[in-house]
C-alpha positions as CSV (number, residue, x, y, z in Angstrom):
1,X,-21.7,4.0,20.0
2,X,-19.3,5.1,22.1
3,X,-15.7,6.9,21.4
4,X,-13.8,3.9,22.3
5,X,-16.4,1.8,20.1
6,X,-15.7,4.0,17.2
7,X,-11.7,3.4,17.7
8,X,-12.2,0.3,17.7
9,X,-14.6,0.4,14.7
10,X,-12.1,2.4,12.4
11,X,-9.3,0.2,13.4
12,X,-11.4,-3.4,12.3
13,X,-12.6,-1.5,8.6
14,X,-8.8,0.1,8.7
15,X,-7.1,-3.1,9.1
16,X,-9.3,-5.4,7.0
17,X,-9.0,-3.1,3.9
18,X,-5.3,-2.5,3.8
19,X,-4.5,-6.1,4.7
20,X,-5.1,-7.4,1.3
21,X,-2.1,-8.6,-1.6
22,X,-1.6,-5.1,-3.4
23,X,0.9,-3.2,-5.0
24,X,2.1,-1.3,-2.2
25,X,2.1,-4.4,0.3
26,X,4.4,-6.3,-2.3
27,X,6.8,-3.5,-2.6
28,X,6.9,-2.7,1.5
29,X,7.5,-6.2,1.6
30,X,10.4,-7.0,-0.8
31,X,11.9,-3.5,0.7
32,X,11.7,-4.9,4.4
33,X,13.4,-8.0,3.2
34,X,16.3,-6.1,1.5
35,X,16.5,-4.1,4.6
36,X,16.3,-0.6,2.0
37,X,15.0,2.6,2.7
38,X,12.5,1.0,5.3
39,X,11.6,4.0,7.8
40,X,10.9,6.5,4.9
41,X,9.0,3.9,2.9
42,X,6.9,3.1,5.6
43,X,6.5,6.4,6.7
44,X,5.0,7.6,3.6
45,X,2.7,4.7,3.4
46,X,1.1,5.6,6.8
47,X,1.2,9.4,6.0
48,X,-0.6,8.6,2.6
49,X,-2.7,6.7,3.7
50,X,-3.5,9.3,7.3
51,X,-4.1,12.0,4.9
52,X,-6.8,9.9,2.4
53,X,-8.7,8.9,5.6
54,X,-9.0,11.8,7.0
55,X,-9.9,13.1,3.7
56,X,-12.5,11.0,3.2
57,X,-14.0,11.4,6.7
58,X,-14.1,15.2,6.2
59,X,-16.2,14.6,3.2
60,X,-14.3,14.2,0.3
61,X,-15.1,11.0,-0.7
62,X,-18.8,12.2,-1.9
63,X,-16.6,14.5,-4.3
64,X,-14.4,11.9,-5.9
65,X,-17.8,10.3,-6.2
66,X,-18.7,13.4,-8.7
67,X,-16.0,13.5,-10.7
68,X,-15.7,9.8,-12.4
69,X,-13.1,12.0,-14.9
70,X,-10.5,12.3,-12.6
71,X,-11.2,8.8,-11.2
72,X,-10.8,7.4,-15.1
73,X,-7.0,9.2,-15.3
74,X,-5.9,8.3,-11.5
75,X,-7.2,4.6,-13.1
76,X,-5.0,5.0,-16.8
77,X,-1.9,6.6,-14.9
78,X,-1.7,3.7,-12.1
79,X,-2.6,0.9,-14.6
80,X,0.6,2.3,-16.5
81,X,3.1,2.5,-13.4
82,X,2.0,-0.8,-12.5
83,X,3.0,-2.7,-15.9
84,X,6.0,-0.6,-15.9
85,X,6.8,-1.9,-12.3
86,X,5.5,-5.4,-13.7
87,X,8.2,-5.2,-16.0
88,X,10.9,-4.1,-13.7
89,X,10.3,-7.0,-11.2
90,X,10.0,-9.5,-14.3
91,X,13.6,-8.5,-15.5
92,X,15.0,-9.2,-11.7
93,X,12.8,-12.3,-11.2
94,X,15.1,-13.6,-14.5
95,X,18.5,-12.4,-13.3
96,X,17.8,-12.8,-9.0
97,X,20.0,-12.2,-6.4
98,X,20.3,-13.3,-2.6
99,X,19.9,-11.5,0.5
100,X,23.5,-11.8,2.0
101,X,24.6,-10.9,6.1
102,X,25.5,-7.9,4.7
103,X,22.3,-7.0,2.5
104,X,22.0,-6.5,-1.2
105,X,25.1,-5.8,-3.4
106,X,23.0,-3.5,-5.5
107,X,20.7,-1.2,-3.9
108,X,17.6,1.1,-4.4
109,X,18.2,4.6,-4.2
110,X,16.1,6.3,-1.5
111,X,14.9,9.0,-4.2
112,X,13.9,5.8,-6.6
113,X,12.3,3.7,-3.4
114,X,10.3,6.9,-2.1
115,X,9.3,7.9,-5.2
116,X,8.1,4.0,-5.8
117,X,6.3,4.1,-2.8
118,X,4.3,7.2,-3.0
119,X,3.4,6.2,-7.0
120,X,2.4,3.1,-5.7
121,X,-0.3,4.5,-3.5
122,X,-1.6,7.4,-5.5
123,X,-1.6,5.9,-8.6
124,X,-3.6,2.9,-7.7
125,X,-7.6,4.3,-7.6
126,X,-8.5,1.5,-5.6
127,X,-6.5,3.7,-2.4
128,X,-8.9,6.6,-2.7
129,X,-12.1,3.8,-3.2
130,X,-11.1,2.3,-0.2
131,X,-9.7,4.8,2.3
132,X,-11.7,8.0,1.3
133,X,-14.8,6.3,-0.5
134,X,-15.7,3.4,1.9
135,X,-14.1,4.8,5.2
136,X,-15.6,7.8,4.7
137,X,-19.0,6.4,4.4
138,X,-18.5,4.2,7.5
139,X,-17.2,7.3,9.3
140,X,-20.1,9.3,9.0
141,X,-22.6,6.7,10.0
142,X,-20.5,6.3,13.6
143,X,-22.6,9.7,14.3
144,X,-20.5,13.9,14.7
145,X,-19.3,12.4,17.9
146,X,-17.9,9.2,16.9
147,X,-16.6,9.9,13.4
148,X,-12.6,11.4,14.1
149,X,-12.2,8.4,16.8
150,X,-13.5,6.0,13.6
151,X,-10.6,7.7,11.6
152,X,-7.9,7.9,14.3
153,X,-8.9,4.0,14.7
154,X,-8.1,3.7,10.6
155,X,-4.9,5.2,10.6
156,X,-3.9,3.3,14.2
157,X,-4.5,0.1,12.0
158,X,-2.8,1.5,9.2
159,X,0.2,2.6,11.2
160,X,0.1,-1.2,12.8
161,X,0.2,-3.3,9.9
162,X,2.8,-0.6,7.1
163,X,5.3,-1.0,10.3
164,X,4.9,-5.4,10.7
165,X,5.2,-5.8,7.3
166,X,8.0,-3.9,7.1
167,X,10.2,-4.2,10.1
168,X,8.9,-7.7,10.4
169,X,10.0,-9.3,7.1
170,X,13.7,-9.3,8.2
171,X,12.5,-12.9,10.2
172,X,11.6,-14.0,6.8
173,X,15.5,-12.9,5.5
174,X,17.2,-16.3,6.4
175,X,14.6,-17.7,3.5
176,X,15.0,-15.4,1.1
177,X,19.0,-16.0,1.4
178,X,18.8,-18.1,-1.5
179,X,18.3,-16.7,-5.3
180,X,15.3,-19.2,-6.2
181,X,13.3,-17.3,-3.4
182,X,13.6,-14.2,-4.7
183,X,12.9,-15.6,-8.3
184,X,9.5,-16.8,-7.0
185,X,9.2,-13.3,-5.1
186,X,10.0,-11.2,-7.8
187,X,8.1,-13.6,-10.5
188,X,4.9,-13.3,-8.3
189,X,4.9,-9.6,-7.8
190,X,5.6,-9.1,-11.6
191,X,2.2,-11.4,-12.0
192,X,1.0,-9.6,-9.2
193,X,1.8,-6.1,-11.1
194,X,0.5,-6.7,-14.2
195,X,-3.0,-8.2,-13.5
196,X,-3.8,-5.6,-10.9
197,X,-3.0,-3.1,-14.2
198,X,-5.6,-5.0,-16.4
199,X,-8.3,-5.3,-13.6
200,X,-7.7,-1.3,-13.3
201,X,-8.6,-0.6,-16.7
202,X,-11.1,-3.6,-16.8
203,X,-13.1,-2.2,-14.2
């Protein structure tokens, strides 16, 4: 396959993995619709998820593989940030606001939204399955040649799809101006939260 072929490769596998209802996505969204903390938040996203890929593709994925220990804690920890988030988004799904011209009359603190962000990704074993496990593997069969342009192709897709969901979900703002949207937001992603917690420990 040639260079360009493997570019494209990664960024096809890249983009059909992360697009997919997850923690992380439901967080970058709400954020993008309160207009909060947006550049940071997406730019740890795409760092985290850079530095996983490119993990995986220089072989770390058959390590992780070898040590279903540390797999088994990642799995507790993240299962435990996500009902606590699960919680969090249940107890402003019953007390919503609205997205006003002027944004949010309570906001997130960019320590507390970054440090959301980057829980939200490490904790959740599914990230490392994904972007070091499976792209990994897919790397190495595009050949020495063709396995950094399959990786530079992940994180292109990566990069693509953290920025429109972010920076595009202020078109979706004139919607969530009223409360009962972000009830049904919030409500979901508290849903959303918690079973993604039980099918971590489950699996």
């Amino acid at each position: 396959m040639t260079t360009f072929g493997s570019l494209l490769a990664g960024f096809g596998a890249g983009l059909s993995l992360i697009i997919a209802i997850g923690a992380q996505n439901a967080f970058v969204l709400r954020q993008g619709l309160r207009r909060e903390h947006l550049a940071p938040i997406v730019g740890v996203c795409i760092a985290s998820d850079a530095v996983l890929i490119v993990a995986g593709v220089a072989g770390v994925g058959a390590l992780i593989q070898a040590a279903p220990l540390a797999l088994a804690v990642v799995r507790w920890a993240g299962a435990a940030f996500l009902l606590a988030y699960a919680v969090i988004a249940a107890r402003r799904a019953l007390n919503p606001g609205a997205l006003a011209a002027s944004g949010p009359t309570t906001r997130t603190t960019l320590t507390a939204a970054v440090t959301t962000a980057v829980a939200l990704t490490w904790l959740n074993p599914h990230v490392y399955l994904d972007t070091v496990v499976l792209l990994g593997s897919l790397a190495s069969g595009q050949g020495p040649d063709g396995r950094w342009p399959f990786a530079w192709g992940a994180v292109a897709g990566s990069t693509l799809w953290f920025s429109l969901l972010g920076f595009g979900a202020k078109f979706l703002a004139p919607v969530f101006a009223r409360p009962g949207a972000w009830r049904i937001l919030d409500g979901g992603i508290a849903v959303l939260m918690a079973v993604l917690a039980v099918l971590l420990v489950a699996s």
